[in-house]
C-alpha atoms as an extended CHARMM CRD file, in Angstrom:
* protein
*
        88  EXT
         1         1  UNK       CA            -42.6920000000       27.4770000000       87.8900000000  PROA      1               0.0000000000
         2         2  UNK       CA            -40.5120000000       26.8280000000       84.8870000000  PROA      2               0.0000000000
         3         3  UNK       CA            -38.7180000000       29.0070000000       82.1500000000  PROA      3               0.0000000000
         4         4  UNK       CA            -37.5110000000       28.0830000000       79.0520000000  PROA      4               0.0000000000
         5         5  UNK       CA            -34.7650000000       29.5850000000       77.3800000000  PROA      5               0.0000000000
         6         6  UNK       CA            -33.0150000000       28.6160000000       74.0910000000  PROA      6               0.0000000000
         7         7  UNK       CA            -29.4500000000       30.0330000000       75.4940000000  PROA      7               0.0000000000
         8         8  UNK       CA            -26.4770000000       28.2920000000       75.5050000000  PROA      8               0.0000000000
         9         9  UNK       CA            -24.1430000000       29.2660000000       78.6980000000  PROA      9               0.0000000000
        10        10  UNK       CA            -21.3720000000       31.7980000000       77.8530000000  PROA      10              0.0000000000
        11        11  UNK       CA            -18.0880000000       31.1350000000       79.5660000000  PROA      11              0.0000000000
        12        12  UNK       CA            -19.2160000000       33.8660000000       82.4770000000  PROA      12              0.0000000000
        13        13  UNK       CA            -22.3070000000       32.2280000000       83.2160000000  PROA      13              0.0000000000
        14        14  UNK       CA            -25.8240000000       32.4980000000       82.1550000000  PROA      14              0.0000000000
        15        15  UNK       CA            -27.3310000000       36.1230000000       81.9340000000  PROA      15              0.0000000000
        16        16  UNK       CA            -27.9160000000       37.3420000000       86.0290000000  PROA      16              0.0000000000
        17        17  UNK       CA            -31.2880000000       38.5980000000       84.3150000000  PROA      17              0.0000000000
        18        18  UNK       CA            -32.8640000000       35.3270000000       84.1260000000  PROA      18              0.0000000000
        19        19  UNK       CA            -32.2590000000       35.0860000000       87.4590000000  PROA      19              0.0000000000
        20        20  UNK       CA            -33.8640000000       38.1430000000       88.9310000000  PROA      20              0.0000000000
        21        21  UNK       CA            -36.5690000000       37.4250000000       86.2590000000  PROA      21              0.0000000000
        22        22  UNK       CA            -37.0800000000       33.9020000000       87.8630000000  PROA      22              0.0000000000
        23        23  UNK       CA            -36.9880000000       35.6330000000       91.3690000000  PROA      23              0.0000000000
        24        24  UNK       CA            -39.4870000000       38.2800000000       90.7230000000  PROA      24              0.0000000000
        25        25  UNK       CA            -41.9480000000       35.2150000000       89.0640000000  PROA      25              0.0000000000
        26        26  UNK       CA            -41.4380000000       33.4130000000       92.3010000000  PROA      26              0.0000000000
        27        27  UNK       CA            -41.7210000000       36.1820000000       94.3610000000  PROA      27              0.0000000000
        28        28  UNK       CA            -45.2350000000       37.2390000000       92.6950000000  PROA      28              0.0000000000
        29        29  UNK       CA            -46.7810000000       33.8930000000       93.3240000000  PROA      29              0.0000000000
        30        30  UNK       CA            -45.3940000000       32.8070000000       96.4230000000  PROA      30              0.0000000000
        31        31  UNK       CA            -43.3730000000       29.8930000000       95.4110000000  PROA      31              0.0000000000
        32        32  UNK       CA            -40.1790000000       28.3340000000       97.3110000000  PROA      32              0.0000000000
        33        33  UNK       CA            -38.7460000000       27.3420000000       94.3140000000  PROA      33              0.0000000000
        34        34  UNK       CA            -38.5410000000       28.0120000000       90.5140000000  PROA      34              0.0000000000
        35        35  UNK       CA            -36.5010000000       26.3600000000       87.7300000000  PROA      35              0.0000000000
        36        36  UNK       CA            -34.7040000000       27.9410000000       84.3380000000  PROA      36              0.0000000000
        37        37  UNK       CA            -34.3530000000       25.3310000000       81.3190000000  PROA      37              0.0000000000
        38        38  UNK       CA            -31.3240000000       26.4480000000       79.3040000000  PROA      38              0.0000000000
        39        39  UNK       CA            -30.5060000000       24.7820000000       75.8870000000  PROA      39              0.0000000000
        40        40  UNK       CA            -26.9670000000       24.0260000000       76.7380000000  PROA      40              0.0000000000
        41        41  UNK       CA            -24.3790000000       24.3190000000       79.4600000000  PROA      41              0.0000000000
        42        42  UNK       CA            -21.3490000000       23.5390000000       81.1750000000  PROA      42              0.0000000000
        43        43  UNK       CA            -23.5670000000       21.5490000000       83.4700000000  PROA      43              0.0000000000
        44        44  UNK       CA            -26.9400000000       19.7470000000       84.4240000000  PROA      44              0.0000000000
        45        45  UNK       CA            -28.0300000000       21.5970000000       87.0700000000  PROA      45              0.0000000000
        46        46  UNK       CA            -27.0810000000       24.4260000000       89.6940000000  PROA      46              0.0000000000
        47        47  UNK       CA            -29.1600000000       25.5780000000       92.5070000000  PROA      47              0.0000000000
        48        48  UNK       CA            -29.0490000000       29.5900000000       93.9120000000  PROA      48              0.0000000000
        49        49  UNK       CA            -30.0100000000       29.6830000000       96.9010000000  PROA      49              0.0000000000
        50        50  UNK       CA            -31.8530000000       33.4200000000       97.7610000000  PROA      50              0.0000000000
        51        51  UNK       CA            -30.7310000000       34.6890000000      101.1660000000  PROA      51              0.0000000000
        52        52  UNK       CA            -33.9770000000       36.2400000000      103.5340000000  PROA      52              0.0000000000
        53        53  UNK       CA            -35.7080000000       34.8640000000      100.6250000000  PROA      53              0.0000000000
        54        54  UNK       CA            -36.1230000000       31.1880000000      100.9660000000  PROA      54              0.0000000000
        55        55  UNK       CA            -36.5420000000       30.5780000000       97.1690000000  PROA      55              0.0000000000
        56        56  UNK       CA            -34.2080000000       28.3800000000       95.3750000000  PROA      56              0.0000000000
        57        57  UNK       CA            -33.9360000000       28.6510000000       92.0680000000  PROA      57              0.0000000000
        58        58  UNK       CA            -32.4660000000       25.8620000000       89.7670000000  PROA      58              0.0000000000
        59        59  UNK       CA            -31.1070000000       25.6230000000       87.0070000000  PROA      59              0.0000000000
        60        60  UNK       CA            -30.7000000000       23.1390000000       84.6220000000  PROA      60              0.0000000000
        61        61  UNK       CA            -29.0490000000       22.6650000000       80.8260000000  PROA      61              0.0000000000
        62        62  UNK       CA            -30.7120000000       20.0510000000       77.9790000000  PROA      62              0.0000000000
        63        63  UNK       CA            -27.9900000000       19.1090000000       75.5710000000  PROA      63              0.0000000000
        64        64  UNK       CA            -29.7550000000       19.5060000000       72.4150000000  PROA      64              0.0000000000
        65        65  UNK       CA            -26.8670000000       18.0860000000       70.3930000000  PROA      65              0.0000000000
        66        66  UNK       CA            -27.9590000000       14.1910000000       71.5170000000  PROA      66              0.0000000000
        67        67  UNK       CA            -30.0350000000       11.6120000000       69.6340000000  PROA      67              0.0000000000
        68        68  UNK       CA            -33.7720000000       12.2380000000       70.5480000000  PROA      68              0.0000000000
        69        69  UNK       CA            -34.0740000000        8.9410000000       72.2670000000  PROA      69              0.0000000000
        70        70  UNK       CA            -31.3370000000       10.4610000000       74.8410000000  PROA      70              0.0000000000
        71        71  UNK       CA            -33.0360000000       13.5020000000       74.9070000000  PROA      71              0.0000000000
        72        72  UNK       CA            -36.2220000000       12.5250000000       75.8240000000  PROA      72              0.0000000000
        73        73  UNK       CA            -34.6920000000       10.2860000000       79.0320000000  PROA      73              0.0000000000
        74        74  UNK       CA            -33.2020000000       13.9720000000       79.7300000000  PROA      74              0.0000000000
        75        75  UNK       CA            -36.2400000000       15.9920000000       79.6070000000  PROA      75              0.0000000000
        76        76  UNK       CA            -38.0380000000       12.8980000000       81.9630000000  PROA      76              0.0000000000
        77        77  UNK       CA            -35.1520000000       13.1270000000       84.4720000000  PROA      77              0.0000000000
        78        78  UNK       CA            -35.7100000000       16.7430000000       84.7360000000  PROA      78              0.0000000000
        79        79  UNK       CA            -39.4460000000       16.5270000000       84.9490000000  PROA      79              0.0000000000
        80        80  UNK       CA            -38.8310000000       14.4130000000       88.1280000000  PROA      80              0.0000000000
        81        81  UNK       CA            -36.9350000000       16.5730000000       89.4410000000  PROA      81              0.0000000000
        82        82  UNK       CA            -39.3570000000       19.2300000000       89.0960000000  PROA      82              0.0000000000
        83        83  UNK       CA            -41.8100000000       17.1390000000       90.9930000000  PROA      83              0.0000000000
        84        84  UNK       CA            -40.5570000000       15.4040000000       93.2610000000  PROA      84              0.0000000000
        85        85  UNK       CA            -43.7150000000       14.4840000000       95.1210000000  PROA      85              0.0000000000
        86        86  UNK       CA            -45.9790000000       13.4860000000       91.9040000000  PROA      86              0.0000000000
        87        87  UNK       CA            -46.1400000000        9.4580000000       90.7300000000  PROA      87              0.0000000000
        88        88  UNK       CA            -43.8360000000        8.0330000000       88.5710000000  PROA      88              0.0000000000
């Protein structure tokens, strides 16, 4: 499961409420993972790790600043990584 959210990162972090939001999707439909799309950050990805929950929940930033060329080869990186068993 995926969430977008057209947030840049403050300097304390992304909003905890995404998270929990994220967790409580997860939670709901039985999924090990889930992943939160931000619109910019201080970097490309982060993984939280749930304890007693086994969910992991990643998340990642798209600089939307860059040329679309660059930002398309972003959005395909982070499609693999969002499925990391499909074909290429």
């Amino acid at each position: 499961m995926a969430d977008a959210k057209y947030k840049a990162e403050k300097p304390g972090g992304y909003p905890d409420g995404d998270l929990y939001q994220t967790l409580a999707y997860c939670t709901a439909l039985g999924l090990r993972e889930g992943h939160l799309v931000y619109a910019k950050g201080n970097a490309p990805h982060a993984d939280h790790r749930v304890r007693h929950a086994g969910i992991v929940i990643h998340q990642h930033a798209l600089d939307l600043d860059r040329e679309p060329a660059g930002l398309l080869g972003e959005i395909r990186s982070l499609a693999r990584r969002m499925t990391p068993g499909a074909a290429a």
